[in-house]
MOPAC internal coordinates of N, CA, C and O (Angstrom, degrees):
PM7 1SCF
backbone

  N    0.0000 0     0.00 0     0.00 0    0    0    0
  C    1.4555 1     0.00 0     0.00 0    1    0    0
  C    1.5241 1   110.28 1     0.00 0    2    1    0
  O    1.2310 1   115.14 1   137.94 1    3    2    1
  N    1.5725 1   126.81 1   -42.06 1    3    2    1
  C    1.1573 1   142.90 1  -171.52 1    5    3    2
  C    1.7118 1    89.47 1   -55.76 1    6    5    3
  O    1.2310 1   123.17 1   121.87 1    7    6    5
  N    1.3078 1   111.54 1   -58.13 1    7    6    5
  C    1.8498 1   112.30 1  -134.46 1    9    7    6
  C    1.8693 1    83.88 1   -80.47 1   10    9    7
  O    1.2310 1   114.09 1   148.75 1   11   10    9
  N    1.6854 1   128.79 1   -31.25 1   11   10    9
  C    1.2365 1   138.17 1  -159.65 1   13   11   10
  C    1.5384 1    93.79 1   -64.81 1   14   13   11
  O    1.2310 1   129.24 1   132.43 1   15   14   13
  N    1.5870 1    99.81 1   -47.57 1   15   14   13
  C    1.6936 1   107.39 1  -163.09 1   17   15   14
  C    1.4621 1   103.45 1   -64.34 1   18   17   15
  O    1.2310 1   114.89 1   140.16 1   19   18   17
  N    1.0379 1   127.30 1   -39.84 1   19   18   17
  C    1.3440 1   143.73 1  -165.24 1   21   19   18
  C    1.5016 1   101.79 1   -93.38 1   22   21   19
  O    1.2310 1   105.02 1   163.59 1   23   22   21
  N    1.3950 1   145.33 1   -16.41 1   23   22   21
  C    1.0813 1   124.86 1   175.12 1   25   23   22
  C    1.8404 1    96.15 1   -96.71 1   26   25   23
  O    1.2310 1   120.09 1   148.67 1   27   26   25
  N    1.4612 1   117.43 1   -31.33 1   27   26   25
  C    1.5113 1    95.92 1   166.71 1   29   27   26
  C    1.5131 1   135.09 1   -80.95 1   30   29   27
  O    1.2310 1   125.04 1  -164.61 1   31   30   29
  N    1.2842 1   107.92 1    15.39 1   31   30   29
  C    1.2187 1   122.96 1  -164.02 1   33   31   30
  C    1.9154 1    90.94 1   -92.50 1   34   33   31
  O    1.2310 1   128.82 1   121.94 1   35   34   33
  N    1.3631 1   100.60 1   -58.06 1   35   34   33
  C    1.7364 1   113.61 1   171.61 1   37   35   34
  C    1.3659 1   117.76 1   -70.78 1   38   37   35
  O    1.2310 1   114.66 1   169.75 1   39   38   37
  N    1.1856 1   127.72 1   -10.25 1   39   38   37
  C    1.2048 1   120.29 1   163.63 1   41   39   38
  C    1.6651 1   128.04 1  -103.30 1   42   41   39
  O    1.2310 1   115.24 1  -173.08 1   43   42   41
  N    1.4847 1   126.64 1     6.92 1   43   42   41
  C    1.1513 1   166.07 1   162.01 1   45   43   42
  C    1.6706 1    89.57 1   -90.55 1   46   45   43
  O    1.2310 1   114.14 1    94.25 1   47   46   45
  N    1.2812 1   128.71 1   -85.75 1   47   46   45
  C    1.2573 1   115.53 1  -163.26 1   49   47   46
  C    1.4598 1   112.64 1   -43.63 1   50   49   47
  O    1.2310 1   122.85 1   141.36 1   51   50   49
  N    1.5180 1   112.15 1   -38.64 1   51   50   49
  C    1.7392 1   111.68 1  -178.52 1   53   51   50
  C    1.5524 1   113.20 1   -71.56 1   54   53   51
  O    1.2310 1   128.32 1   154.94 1   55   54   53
  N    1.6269 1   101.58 1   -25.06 1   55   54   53
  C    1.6112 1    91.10 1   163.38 1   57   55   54
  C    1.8966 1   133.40 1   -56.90 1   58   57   55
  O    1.2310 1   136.04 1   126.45 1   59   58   57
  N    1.3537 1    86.55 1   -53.55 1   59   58   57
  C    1.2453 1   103.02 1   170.89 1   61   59   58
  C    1.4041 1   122.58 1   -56.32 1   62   61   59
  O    1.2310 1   122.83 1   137.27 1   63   62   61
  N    1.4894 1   112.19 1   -42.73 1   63   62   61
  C    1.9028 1   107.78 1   158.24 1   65   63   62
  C    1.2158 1   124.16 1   -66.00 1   66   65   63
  O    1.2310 1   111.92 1   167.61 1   67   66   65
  N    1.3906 1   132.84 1   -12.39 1   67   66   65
  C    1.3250 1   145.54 1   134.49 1   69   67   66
  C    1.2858 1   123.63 1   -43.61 1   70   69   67
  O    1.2310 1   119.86 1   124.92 1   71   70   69
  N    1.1780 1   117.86 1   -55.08 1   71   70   69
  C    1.7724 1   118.76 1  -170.76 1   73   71   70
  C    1.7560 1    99.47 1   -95.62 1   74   73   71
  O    1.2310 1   114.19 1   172.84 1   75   74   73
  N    1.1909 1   128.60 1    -7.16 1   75   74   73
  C    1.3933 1   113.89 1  -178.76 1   77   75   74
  C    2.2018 1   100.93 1   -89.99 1   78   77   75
  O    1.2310 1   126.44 1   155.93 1   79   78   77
  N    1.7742 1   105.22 1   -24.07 1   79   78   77
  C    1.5479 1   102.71 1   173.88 1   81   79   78
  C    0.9059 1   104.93 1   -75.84 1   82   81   79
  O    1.2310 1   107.87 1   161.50 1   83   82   81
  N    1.6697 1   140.24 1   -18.50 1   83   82   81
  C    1.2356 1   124.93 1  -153.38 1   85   83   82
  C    2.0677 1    89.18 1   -92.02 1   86   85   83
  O    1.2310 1   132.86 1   133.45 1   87   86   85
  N    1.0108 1    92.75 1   -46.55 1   87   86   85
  C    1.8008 1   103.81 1   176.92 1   89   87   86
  C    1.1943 1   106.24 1   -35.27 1   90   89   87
  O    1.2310 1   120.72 1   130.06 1   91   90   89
  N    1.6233 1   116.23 1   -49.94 1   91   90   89
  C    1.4930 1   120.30 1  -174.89 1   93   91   90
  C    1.0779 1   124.32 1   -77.68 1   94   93   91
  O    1.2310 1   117.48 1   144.32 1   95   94   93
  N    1.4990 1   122.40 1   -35.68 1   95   94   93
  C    1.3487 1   121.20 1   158.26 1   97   95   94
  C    1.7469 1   120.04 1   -54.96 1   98   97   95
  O    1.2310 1   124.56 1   163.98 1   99   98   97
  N    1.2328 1   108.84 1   -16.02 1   99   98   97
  C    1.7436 1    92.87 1  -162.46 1  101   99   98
  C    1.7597 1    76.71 1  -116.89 1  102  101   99
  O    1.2310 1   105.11 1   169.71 1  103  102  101
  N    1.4276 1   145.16 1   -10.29 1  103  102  101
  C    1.6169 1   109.70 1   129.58 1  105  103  102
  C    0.7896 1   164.50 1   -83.06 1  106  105  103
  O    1.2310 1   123.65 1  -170.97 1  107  106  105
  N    2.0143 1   110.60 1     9.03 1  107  106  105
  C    1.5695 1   122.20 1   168.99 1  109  107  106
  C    1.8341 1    93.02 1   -84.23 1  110  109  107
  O    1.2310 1   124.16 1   162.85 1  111  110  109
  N    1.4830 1   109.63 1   -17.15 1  111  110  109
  C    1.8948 1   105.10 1   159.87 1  113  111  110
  C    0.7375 1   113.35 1   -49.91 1  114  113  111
  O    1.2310 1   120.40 1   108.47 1  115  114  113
  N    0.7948 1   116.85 1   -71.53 1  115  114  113
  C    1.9781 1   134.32 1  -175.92 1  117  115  114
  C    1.3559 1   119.80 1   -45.67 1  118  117  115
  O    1.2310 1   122.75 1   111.14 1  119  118  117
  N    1.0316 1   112.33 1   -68.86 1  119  118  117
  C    1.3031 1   107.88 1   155.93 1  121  119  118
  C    1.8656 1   137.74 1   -46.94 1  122  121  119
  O    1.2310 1   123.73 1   136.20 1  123  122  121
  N    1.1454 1   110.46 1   -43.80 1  123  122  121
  C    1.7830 1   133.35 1   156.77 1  125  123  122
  C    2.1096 1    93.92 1   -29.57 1  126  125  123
  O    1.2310 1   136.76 1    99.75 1  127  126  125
  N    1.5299 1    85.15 1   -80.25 1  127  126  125
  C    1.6662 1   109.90 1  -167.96 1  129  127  126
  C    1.8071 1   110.31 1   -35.88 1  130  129  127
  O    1.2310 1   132.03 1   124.51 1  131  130  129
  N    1.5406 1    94.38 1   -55.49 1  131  130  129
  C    1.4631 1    91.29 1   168.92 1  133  131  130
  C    1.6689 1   138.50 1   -82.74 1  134  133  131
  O    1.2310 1   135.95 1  -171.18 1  135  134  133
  N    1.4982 1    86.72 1     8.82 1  135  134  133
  C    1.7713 1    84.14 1  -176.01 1  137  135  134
  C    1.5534 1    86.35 1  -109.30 1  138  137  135
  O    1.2310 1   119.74 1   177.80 1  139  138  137
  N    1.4288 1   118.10 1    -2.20 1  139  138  137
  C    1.6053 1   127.55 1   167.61 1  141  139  138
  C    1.5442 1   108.77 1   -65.00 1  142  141  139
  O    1.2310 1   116.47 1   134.08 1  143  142  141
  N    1.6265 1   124.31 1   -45.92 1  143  142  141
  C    1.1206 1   146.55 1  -148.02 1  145  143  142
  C    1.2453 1    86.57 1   -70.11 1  146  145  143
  O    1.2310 1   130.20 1   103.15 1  147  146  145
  N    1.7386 1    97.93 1   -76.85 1  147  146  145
  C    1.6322 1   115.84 1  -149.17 1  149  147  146
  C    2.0362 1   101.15 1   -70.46 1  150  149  147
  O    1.2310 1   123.39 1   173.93 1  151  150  149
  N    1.3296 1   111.10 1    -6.07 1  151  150  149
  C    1.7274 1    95.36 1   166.12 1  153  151  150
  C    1.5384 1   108.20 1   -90.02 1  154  153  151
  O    1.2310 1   114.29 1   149.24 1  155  154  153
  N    1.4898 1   128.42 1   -30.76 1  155  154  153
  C    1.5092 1   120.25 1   148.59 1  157  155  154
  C    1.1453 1   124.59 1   -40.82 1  158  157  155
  O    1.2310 1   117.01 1   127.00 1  159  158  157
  N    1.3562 1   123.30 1   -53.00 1  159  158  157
  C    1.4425 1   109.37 1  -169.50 1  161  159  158
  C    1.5467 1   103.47 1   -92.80 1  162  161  159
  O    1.2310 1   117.74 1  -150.44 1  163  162  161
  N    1.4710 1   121.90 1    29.56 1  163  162  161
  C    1.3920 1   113.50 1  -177.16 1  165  163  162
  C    1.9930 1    99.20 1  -101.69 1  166  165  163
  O    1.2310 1   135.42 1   149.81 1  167  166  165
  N    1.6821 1    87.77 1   -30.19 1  167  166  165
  C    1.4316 1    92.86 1  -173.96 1  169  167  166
  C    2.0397 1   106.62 1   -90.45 1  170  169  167
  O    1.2310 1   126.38 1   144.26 1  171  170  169
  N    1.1414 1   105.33 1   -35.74 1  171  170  169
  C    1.3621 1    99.63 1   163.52 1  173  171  170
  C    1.3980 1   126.00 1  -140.07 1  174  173  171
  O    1.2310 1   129.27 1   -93.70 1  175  174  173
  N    1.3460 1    99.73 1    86.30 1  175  174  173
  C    1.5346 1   101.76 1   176.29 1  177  175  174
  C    1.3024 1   152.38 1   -58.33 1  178  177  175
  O    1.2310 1   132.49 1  -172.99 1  179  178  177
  N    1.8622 1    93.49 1     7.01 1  179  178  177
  C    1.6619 1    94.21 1   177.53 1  181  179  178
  C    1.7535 1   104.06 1   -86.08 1  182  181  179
  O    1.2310 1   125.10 1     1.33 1  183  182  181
  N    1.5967 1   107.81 1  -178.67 1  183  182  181
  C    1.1736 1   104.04 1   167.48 1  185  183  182
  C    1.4471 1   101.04 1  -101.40 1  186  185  183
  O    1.2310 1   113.85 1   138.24 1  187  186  185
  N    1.1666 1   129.25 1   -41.76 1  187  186  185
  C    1.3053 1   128.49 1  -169.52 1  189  187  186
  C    1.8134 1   112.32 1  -108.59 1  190  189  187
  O    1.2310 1   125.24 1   -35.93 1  191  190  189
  N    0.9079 1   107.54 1   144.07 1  191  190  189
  C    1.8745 1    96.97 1   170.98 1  193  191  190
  C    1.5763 1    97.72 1  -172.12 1  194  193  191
  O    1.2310 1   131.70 1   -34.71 1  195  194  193
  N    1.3652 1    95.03 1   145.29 1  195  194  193
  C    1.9491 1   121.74 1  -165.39 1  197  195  194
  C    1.9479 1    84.44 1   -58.77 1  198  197  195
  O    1.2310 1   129.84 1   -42.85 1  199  198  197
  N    1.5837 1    98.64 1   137.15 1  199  198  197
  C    1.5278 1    99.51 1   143.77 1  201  199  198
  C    1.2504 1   133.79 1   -21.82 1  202  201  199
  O    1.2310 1   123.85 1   110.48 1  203  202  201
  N    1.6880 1   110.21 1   -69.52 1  203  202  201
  C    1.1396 1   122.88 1   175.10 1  205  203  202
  C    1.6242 1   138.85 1   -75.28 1  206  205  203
  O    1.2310 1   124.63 1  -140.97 1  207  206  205
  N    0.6761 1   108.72 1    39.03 1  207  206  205
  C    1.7523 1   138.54 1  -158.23 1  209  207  206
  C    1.9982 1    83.13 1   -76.04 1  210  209  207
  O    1.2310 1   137.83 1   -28.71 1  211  210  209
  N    1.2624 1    83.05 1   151.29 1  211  210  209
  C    1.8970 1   101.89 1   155.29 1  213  211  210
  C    1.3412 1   116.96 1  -144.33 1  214  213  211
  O    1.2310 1   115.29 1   -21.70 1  215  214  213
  N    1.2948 1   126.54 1   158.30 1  215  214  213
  C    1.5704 1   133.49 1   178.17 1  217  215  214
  C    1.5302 1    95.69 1  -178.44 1  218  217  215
  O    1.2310 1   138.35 1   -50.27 1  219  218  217
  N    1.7491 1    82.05 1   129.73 1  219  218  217
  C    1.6472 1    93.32 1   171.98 1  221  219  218
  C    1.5125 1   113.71 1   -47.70 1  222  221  219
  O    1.2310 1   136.97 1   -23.51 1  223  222  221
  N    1.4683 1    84.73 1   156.49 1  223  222  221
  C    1.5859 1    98.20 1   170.89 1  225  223  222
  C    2.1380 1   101.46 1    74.26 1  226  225  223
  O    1.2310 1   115.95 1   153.89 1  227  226  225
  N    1.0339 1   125.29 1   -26.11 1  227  226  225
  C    1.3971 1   112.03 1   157.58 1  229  227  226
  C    1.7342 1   119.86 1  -102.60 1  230  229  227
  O    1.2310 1   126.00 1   -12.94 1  231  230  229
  N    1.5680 1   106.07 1   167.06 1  231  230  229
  C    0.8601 1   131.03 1  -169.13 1  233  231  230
  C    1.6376 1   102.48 1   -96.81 1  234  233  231
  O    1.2310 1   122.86 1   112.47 1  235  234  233
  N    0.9554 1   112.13 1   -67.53 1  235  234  233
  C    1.3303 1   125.09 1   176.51 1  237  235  234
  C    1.3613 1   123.82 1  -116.47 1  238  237  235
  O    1.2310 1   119.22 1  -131.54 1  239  238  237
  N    1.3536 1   119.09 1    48.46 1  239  238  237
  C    1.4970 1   123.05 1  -160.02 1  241  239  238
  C    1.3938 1   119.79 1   -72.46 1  242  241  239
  O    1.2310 1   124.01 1   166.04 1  243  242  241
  N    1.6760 1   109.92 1   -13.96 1  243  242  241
  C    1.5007 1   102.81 1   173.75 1  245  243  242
  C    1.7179 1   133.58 1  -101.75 1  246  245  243
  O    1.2310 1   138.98 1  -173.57 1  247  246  245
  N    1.7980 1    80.81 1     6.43 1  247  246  245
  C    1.8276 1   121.40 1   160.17 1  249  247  246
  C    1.4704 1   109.54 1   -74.34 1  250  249  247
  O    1.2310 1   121.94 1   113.28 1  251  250  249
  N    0.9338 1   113.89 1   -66.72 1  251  250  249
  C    1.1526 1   138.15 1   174.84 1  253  251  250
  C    1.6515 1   114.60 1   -47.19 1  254  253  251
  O    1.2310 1   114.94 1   126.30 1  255  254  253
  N    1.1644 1   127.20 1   -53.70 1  255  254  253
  C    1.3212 1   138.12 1  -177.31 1  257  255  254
  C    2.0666 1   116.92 1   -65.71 1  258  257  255
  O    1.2310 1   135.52 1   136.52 1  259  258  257
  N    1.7429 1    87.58 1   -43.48 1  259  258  257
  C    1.1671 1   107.48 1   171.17 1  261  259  258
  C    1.2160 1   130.22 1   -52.45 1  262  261  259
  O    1.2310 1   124.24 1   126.05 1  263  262  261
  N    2.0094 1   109.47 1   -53.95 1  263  262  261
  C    1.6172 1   108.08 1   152.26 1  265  263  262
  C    1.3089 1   126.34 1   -78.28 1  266  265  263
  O    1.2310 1   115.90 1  -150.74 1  267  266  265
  N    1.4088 1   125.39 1    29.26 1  267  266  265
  C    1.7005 1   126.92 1   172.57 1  269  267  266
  C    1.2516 1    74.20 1   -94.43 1  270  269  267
  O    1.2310 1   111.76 1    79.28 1  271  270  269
  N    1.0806 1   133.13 1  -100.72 1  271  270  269
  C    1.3763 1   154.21 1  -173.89 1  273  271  270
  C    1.5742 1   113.14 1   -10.50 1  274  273  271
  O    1.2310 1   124.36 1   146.92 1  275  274  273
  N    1.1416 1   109.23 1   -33.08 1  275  274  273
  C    1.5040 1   100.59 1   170.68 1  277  275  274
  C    1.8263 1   105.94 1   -85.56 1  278  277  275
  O    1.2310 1   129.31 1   125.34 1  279  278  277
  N    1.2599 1    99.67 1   -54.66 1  279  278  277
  C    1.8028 1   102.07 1   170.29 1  281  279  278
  C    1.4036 1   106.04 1   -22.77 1  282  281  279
  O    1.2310 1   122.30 1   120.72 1  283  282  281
  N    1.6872 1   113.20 1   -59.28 1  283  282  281
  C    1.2771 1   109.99 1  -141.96 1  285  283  282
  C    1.6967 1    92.57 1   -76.28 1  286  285  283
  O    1.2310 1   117.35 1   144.19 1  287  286  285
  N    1.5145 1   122.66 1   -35.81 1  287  286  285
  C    1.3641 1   106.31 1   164.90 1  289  287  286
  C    1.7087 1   126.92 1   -69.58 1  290  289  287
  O    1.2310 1   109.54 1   159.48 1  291  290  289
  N    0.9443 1   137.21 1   -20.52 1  291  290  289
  C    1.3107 1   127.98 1   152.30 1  293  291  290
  C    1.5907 1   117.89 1   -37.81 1  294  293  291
  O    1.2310 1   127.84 1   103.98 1  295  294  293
  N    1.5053 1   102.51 1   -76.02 1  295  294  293
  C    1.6368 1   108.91 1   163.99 1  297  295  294
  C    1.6299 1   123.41 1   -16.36 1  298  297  295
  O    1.2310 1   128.90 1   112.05 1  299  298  297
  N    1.5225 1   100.46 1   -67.95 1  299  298  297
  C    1.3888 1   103.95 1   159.82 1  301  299  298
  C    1.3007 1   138.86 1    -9.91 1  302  301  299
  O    1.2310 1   136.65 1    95.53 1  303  302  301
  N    1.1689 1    85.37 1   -84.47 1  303  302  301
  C    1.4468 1   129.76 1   176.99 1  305  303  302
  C    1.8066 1   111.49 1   -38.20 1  306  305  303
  O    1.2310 1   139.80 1   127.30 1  307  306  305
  N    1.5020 1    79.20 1   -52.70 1  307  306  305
  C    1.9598 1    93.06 1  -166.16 1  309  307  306
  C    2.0776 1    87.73 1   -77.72 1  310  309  307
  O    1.2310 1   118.17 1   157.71 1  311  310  309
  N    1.3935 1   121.09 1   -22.29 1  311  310  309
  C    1.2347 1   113.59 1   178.39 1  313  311  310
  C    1.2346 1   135.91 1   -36.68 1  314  313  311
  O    1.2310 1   139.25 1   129.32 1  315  314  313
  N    2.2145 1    80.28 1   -50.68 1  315  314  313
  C    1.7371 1   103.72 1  -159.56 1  317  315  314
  C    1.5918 1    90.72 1   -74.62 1  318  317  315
  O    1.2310 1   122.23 1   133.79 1  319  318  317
  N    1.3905 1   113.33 1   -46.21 1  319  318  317
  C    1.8619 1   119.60 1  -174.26 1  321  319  318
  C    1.6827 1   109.26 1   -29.97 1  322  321  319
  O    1.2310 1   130.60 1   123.53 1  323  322  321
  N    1.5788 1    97.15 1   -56.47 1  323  322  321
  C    1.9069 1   104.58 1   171.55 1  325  323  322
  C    0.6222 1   111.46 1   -56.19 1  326  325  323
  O    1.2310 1   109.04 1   148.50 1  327  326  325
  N    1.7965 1   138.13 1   -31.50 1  327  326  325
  C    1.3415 1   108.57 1  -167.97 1  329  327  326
  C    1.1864 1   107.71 1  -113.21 1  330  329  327
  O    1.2310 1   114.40 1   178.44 1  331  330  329
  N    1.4051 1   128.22 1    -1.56 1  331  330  329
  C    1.3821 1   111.39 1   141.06 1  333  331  330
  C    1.2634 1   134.99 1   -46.77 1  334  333  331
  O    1.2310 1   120.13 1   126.75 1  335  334  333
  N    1.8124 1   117.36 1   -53.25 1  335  334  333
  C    1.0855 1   108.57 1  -161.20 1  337  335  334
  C    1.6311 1   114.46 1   -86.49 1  338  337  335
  O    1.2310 1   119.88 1   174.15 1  339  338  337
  N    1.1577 1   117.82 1    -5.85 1  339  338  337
  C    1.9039 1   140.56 1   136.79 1  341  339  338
  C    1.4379 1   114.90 1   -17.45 1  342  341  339
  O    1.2310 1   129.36 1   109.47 1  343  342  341
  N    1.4579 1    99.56 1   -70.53 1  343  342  341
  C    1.4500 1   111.47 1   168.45 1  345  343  342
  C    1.0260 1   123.66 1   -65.81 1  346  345  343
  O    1.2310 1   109.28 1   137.95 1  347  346  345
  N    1.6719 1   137.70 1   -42.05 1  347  346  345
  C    1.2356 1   120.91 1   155.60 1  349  347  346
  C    1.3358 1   149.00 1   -37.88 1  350  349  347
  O    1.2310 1   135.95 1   136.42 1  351  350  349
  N    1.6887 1    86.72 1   -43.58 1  351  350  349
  C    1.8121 1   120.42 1   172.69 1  353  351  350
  C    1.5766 1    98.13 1   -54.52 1  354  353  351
  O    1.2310 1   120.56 1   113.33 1  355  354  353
  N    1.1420 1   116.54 1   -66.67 1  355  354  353
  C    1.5333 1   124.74 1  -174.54 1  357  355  354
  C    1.2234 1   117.89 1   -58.74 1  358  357  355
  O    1.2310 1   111.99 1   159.42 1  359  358  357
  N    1.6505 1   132.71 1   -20.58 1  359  358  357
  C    1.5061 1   103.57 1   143.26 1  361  359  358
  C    1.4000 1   106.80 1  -103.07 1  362  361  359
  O    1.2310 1   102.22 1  -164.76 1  363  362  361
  N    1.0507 1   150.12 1    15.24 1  363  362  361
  C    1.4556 1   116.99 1   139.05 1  365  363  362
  C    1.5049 1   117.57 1   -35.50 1  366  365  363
  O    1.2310 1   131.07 1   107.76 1  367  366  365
  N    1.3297 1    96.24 1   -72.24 1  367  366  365
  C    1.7014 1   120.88 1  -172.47 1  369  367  366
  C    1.6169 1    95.01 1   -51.01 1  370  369  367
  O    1.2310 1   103.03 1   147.62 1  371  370  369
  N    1.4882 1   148.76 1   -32.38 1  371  370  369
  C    0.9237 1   117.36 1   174.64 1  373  371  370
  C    1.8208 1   117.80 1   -90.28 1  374  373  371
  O    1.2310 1   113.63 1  -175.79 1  375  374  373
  N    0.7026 1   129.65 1     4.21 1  375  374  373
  C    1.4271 1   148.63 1  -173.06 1  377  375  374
  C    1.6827 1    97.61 1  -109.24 1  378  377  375
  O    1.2310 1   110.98 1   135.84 1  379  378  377
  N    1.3104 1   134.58 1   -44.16 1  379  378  377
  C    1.1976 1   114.35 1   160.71 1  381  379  378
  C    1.8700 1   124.74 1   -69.92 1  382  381  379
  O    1.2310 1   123.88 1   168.36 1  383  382  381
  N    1.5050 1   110.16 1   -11.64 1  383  382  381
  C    1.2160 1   109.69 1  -174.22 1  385  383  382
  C    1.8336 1    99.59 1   -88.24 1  386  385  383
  O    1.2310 1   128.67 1   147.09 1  387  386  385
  N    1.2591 1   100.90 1   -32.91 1  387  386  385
  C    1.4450 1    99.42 1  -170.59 1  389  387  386
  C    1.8228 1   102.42 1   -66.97 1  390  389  387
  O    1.2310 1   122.11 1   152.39 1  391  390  389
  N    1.4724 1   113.57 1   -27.61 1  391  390  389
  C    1.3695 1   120.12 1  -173.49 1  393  391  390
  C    2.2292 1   100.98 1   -68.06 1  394  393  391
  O    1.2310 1   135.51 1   144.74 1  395  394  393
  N    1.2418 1    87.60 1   -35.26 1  395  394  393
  C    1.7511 1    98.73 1  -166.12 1  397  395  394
  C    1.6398 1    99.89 1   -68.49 1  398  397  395
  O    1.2310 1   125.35 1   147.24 1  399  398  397
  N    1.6124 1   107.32 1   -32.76 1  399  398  397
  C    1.6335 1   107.14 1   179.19 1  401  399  398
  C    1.1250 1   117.61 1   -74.74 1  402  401  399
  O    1.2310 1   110.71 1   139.55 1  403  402  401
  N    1.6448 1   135.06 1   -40.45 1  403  402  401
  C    0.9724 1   128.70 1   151.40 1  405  403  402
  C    1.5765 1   143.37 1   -58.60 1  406  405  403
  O    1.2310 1   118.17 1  -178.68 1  407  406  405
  N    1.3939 1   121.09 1     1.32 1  407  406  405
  C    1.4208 1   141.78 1   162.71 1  409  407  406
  C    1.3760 1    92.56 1   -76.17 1  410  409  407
  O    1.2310 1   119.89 1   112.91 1  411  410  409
  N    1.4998 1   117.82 1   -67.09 1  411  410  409
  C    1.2631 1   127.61 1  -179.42 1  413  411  410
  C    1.3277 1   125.42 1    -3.84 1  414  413  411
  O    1.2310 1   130.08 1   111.56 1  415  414  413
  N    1.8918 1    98.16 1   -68.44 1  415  414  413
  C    1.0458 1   150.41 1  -166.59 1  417  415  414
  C    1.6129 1   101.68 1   -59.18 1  418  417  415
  O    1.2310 1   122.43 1   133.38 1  419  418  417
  N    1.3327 1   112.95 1   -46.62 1  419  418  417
  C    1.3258 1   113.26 1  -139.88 1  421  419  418
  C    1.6508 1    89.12 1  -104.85 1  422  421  419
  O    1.2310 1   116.49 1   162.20 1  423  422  421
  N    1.2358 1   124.27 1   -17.80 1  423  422  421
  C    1.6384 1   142.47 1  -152.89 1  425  423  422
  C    1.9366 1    71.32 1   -96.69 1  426  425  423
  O    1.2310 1   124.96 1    99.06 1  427  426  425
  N    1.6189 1   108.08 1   -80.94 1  427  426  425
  C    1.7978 1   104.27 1  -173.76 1  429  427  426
  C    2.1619 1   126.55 1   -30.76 1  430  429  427
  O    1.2310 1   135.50 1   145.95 1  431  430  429
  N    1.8167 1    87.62 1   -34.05 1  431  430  429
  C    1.5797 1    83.79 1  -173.93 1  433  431  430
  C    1.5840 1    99.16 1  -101.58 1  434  433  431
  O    1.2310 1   111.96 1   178.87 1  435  434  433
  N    1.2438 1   132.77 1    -1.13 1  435  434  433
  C    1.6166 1   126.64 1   156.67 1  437  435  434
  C    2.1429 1   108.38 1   -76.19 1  438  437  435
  O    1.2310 1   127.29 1   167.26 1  439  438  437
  N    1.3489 1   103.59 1   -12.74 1  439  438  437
  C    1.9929 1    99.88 1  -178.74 1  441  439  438
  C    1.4697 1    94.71 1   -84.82 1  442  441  439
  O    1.2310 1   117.98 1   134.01 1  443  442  441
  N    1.3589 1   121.45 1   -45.99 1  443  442  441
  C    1.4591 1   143.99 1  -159.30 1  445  443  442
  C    2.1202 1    89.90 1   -65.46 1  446  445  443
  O    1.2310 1   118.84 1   140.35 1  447  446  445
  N    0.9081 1   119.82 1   -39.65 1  447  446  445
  C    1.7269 1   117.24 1  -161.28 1  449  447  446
  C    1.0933 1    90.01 1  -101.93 1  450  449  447
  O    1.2310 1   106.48 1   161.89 1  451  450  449
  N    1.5883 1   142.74 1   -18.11 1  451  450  449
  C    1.6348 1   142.59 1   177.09 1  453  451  450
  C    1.3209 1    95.03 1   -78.38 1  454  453  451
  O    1.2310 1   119.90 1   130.81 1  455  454  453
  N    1.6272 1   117.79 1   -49.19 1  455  454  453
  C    1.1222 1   111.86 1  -166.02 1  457  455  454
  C    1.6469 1   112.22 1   -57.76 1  458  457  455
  O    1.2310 1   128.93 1   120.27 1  459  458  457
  N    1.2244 1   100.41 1   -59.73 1  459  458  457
  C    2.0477 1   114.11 1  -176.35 1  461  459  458
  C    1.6478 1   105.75 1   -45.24 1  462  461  459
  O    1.2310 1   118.69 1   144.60 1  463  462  461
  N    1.1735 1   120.11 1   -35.40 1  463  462  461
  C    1.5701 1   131.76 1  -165.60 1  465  463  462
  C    1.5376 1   116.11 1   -71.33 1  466  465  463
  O    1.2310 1   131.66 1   133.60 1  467  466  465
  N    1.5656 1    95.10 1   -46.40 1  467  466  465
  C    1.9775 1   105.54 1   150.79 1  469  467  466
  C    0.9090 1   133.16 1   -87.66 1  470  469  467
  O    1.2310 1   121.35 1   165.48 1  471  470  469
  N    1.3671 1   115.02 1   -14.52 1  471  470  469
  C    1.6822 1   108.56 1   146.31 1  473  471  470
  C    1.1251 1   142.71 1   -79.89 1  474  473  471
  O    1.2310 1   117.40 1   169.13 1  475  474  473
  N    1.4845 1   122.55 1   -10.87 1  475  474  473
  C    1.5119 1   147.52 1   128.02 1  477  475  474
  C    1.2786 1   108.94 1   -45.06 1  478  477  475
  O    1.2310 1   112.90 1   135.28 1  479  478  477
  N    1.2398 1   131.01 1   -44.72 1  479  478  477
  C    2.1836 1   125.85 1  -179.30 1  481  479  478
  C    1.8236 1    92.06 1   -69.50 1  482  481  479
  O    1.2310 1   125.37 1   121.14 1  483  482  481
  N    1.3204 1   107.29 1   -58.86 1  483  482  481
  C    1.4543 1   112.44 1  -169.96 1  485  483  482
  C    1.3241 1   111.44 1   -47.70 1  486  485  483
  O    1.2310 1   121.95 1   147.73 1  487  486  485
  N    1.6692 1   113.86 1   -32.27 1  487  486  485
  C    1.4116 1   115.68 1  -164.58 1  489  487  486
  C    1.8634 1   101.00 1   -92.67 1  490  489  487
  O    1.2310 1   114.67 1   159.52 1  491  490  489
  N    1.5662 1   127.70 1   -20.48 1  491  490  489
  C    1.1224 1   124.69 1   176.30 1  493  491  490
  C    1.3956 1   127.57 1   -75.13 1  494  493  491
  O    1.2310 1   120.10 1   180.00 1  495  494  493

C-alpha cells in the first residue's frame, strides 16, 4: 500500500509537470499569435478592403491588404484553438492536482497512524 501510494503520488506529480509545460508552451503561443495579430492590424487595419484598393506608397495595396486580412484571420482562428486547448489542459491539470492532494492526504494520515502505533510500542 505504502510503495502504491507513493508510486501514484510521483507519477501524478510527473503528470502535473507535464500539463503545467504544456500550459506554457501554448502561452508563449498565445502570446506569439497576438503580438502576430496586433503587427497585422498595425499595418492594415481594416478587416475587409476591395481588391482593387490604392494607397500611396503601395503597389498593390488592395492585394496586399487582402492577404493581411486573411493571415490575420487564420491567426485568429489558430488563437481561439490555443485557447481552447489551454482550457482543457487546465482542468486536466486541475483534476490531476486535486487527485495528487488526495494521495497526499491519504500518504499524511497512513505517517500520522505509523506514527501513534510506535509510540504506543515505545509507550508499552
Amino acid at each position: 500500500m505504502t510503495q502504491m501510494t507513493d508510486k501514484q503520488i510521483q507519477q501524478t506529480r510527473f503528470r502535473v509537470g507535464e500539463l503545467q509545460k504544456r500550459i506554457a508552451v501554448l502561452e508563449a503561443t498565445r502570446e506569439d499569435l497576438e503580438r502576430q495579430i496586433r503587427k497585422l492590424s498595425d499595418s492594415v487595419p481594416e478587416d475587409q478592403v476591395d481588391a482593387n484598393e490604392q494607397r500611396d506608397g503601395y503597389v498593390a495595396y488592395g492585394s496586399y491588404a487582402k492577404s493581411v486580412i486573411a493571415r490575420k484571420e487564420n491567426l485568429r482562428r489558430s488563437l481561439e484553438d490555443i485557447i481552447g486547448q489551454a482550457s482543457d489542459i487546465a482542468g486536466d491539470l486541475r483534476h490531476q492536482l486535486d487527485a495528487l492532494d488526495s494521495y497526499e492526504r491519504v500518504r499524511a494520515r497512513r505517517m500520522a497512524r505509523d506514527a501513534e502505533k510506535q509510540q504506543a510500542r515505545v509507550m508499552s
